[in-house]
N, C-alpha and C positions, 0 to 999 in steps of 0.2 A: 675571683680574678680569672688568670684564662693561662693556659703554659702553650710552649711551641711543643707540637708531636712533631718528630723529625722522623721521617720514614723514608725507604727506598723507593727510589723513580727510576720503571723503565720509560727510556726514552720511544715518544711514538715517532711518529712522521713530521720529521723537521719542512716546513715551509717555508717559500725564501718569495716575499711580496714584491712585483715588482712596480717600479713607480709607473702610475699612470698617469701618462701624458695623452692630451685628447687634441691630439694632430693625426689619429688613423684614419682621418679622411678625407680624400681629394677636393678641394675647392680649388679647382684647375678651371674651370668654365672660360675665364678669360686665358687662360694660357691655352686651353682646343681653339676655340674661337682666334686666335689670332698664330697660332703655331703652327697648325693641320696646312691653310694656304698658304705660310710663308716655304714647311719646308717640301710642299709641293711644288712652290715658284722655282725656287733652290733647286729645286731636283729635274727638273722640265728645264730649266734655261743653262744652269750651267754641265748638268751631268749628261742627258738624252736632247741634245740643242740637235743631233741627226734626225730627229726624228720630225722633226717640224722644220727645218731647215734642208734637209737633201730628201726626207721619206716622204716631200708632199704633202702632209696633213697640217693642219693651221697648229697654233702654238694655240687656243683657246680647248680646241681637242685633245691634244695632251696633257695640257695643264687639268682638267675634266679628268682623266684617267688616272693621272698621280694624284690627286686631291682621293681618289675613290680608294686605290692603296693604301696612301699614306696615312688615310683615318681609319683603315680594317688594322691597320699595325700599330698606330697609336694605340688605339681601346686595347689590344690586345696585349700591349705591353705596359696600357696602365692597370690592366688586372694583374699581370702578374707582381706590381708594384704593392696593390693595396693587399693583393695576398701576401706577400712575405711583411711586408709592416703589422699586416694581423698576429701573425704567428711569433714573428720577434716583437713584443712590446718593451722588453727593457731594453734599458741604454747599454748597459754593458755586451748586446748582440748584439747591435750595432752593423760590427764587423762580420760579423757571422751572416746578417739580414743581406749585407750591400754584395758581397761575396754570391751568396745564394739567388738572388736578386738578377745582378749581371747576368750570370751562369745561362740560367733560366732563358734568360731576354734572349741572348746570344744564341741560345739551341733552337726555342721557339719562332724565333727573327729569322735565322739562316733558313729554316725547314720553309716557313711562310716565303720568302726570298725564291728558293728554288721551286716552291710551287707555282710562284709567277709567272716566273720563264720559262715554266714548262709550259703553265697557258700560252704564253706568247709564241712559244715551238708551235705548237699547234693550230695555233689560231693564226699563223701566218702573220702576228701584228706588226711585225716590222719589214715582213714583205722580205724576208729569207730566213734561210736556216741556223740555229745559235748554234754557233760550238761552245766548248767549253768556257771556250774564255770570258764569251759572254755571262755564262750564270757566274763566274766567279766574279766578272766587273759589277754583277747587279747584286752580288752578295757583299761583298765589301761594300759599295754603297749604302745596304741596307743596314749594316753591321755598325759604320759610319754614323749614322743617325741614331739608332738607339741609344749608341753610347752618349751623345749628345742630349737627349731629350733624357735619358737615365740622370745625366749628371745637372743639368737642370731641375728634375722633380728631387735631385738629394738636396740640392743649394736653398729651393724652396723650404723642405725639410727642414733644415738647421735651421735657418732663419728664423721659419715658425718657434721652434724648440728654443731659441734664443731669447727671442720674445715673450714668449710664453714663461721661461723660467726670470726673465724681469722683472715681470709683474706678478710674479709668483712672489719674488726675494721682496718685493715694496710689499706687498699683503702679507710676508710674512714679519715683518717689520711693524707694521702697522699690529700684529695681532700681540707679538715682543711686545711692545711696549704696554698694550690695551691690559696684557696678563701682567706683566709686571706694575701697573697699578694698580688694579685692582686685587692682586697678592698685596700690596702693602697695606690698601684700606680691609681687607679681612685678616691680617695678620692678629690684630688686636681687635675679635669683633666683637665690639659692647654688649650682645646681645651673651655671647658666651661667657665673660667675663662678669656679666650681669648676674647668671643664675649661679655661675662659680662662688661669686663672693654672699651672694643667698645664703649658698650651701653652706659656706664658710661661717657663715655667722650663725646661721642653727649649731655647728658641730662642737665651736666652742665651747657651751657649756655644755652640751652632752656629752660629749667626746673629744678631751681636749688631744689625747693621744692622735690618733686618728686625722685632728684638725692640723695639729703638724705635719702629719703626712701627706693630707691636701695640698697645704699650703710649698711641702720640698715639690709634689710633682704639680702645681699648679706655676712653680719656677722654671720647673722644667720641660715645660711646655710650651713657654713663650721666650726660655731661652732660644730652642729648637728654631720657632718660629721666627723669629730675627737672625737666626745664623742663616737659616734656608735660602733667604733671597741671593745669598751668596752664593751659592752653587746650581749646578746648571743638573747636577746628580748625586744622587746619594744611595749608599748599599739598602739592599732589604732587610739586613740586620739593623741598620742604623733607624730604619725606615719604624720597625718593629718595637724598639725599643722605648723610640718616641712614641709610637703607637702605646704602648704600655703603661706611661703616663698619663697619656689623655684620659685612657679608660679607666684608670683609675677614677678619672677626675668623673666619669659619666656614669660609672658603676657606683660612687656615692650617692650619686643626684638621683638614679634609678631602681639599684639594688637589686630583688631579680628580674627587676622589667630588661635586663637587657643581658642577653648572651652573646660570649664571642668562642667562635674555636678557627686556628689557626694550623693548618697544617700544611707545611712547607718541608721537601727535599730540604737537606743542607745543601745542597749544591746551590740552591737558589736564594738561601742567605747572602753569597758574595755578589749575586748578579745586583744591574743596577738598574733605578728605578727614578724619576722624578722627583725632588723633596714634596714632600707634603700630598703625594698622592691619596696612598691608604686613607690618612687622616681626614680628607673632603672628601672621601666615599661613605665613610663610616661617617661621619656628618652629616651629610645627607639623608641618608639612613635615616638617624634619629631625626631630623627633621622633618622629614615628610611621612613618618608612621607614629601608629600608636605606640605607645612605650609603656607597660604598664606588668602589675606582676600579674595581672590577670592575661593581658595579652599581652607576652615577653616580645622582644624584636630578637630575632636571629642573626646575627652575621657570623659568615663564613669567608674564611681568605684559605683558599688552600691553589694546590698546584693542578693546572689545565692540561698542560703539556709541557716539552722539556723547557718550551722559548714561553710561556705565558704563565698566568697565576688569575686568577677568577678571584674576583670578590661577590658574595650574594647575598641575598639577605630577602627573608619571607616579605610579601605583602600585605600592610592591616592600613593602608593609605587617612591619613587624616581627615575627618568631615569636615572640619575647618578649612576654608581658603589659606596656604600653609604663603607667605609673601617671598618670593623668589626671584632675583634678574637671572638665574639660569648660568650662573657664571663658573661655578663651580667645575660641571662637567667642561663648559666650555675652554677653561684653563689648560684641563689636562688633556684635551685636546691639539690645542697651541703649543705646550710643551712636547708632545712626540712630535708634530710637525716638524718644529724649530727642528728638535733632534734628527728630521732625516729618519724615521720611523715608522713600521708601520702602524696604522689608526690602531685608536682601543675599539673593541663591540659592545653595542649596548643590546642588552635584550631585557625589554618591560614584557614581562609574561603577566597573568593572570595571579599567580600564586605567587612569582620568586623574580627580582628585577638583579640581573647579573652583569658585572663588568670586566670582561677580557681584555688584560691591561699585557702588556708586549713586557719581555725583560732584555736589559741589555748586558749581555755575557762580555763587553771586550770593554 
């Protein structure tokens, strides 16, 4: 059979994933394209209307100059946009991104701003000299619009994110329900049930003692598996114990073709975990390797780090075409989703195919 080793766990480097949302990039094309001239018009008719109206030059000439401005300022404040969306990708900075974000615009904007008017100090472009009050009327202008097209590129933002998590919540729906039936049609899978009751029926006259014992954990195994669909989670004790059942039922059927060693912190007994996880790992397992006392199969469940637990298991992969829809891994996929989770990792090496399964402490 196979006992838990319970041993001390120093805690490494807690990782905290954050959701990725795939809105870190501008499809703004149609908002340049129709925003750059409008708030060039905006800017040229009702802000600097002296300058084409008393300073002599046509209002096609400054409109021409504001247009060359007001697109060196856009770009410049859409980098600093897609830069801070890079650097905050969770939700919960948010605040921190929009804060940091303005800041930014605000100091880069003003600085650009006073650079202007300094060209136009110099370059005579409006045909006198600026005092002060002019660079502040042209920085508040400037300041004016940033904040505007800021609060525009946010509205776009959520929108997106809005949307996005919609169609997230209908595909995650759609994938609920897809797992929840097909957790019912494998609950009871003939195939296992099949070699079970095989087994069963060899044991009796060999081994009636024994075939009682099949028979209490072969109860308790599809007790487990009809309670499961009831819950959305279940302890790694609970998880184990069920686990302990099964194997019995598999360590009959294969004796020493199959080793388990499990070694888990207590700490991570209480953490929680998806019902029927372990169980369609270790299924899998034996389904798609050899199993034999000559070539035993390996699994191992022990602890990754303080937040994870590894399940692994050697590679001796079957020559036979092994029949699979793939749903298995697929399930427990769908279940940390639902849960708002981070994904499991698979890694198919060469020698050892291992699965970093997240645990939930709260």
């Amino acid at each position: 059979m196979f006992s838990y080793k319970v041993n001390t766990f120093n805690a490494s480097m807690k990782t905290k994933e954050a959701r990725d949302l795939p809105l870190h990039r501008l499809s703004d094309g149609w908002l340049m394209l129709f925003g750059i001239p409008t708030v060039a018009f905006l800017v040229t008719f009702f802000f600097y209307s002296d300058e084409w109206i008393l300073g002599g030059r046509s209002f096609m000439f400054c409109f021409m100059s504001k247009m060359v401005t007001s697109s060196l300022l856009w770009y410049l404040n859409r980098g600093i946009v897609l830069y801070y969306r890079r650097r905050y990708t969770s939700i919960e900075s948010n605040s921190h991104r929009i804060a940091a974000q303005l800041l930014t615009s605000f100091l880069v904007s003003g600085m650009f701003s006073l650079f202007v008017s300094w060209l136009y100090q110099v370059s005579g472009y409006w045909g006198r000299v600026l005092v002060w009050q002019d660079f502040v009327y042209n920085l508040i202008i400037v300041e004016f619009f940033v904040f505007l097209i800021s609060g525009i590129y946010e509205a776009i933002f959520y929108f997106a994110r809005w949307r996005y998590s919609v169609m997230e919540a209908e595909e995650l729906k759609k994938a609920n329900l897809q797992s929840q039936f097909e957790s019912l049609k494998n609950q009871v899978s003939p195939h296992f049930l099949f070699n079970s009751l095989n087994t069963l029926s060899s044991l009796i006259e060999e081994n009636p003692e024994t075939a009682v014992r099949f028979v209490n954990q072969l109860s308790k195994v599809y007790r487990y598996l009809l309670q499961s669909n009831e819950k959305e989670l279940t302890t790694i004790k609970d998880e184990l114990e069920f686990l302990e059942a099964y194997l019995f039922l598999l360590k009959t059927r294969f004796g020493e073709g199959l080793h388990m060693d499990i070694s888990l912190p207590e700490s991570h007994l209480c953490s929680w975990i998806p019902p029927l996880t372990l169980q369609i790992l270790v299924e899998n397992a034996v389904k798609h390797n050899v199993v034999s006392s000559t070539r035993p199969l390996h699994i191992e469940i022990r602890s990754c780090t303080e937040d994870t637990i590894c399940v692994i298991n050697n590679v001796q992969k079957k020559t036979i075409n092994v029949a699979s829809n793939g749903m298995g891994l697929a399930n427990i996929k769908a279940k940390y989703k639902l849960l708002n989770r981070p994904p499991i990792r698979i890694e198919d090496g060469p020698a050892a195919f291992t699965i970093t399964l997240p645990i939930i402490k709260n």
